[in-house]
C-alpha positions in Angstrom: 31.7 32.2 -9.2 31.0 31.3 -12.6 27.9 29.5 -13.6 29.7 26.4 -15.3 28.2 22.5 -15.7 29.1 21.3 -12.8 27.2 24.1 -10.6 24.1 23.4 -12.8 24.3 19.6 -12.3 24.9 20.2 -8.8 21.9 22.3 -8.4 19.4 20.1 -10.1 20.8 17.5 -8.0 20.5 19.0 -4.8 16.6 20.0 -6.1 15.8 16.3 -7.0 17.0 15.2 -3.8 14.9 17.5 -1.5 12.0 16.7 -3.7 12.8 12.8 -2.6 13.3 13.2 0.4 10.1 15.5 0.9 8.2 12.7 -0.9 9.4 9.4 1.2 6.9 10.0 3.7 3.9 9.6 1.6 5.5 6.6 -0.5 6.0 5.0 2.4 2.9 4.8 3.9 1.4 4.0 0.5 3.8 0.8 0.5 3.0 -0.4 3.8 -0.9 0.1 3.6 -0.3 -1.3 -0.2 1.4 -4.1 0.9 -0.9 -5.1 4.2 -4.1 -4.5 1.8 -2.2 -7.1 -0.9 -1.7 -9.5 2.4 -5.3 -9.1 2.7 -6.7 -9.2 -1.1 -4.5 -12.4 -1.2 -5.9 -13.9 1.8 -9.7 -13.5 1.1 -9.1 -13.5 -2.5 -11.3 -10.7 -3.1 -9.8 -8.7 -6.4 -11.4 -5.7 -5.9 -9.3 -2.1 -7.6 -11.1 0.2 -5.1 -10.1 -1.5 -2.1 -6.7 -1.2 -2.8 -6.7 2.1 -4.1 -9.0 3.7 -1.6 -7.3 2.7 1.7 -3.9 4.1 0.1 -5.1 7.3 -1.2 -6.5 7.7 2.7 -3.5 7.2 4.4 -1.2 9.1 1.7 -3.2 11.9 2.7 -3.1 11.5 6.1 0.6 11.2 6.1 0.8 14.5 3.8 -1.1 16.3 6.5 1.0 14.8 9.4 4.2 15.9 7.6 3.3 19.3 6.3 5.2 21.1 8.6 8.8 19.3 8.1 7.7 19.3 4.3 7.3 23.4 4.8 10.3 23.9 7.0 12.4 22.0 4.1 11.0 23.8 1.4 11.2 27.3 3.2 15.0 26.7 3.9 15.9 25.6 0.7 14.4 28.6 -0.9 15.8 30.9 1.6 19.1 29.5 1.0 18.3 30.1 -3.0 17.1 33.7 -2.9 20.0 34.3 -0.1 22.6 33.3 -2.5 21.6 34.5 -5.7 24.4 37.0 -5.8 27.2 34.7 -5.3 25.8 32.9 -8.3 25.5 35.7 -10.5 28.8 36.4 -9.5 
């Protein structure tokens, strides 16, 4: 197998898209808690930078240490899968 275009666009492409989905569960929670704390900001009209940035940066974190494990297990298989097929790309 020949290292050609296509298998460098298709790697970089399969690279972005694990990095995407490994990232989804922490954007999510940072839209929902982003979005209720708006709600809230919005209702009580108090403008205030920290209280929207503090609650987010909380629960971004606690997602990140809730999801660590399926984050490893996807990173650990897609390097596996790299290092495993190295030859057939040198090829």
């Amino acid at each position: 197998m020949a290292i050609t275009p296509e298998f460098v666009v298709g790697f970089a492409r399969e690279a972005m898209e694990l990095t995407l989905v490994i990232c989804l569960p922490m954007m999510g929670v940072g839209l929902v808690v982003g979005v209720c704390i708006s709600i809230f900001q919005a209702a009580t009209q108090i403008q205030d930078a920290t209280l929207a940035l503090v609650p987010k940066l909380v629960a971004m974190f606690i997602a990140l240490i809730l999801a660590f494990p399926w984050i490893m297990d996807k990173m650990i298989t897609y390097t596996t899968n790299l290092f495993t097929n190295i030859p057939t790309y040198l090829r």
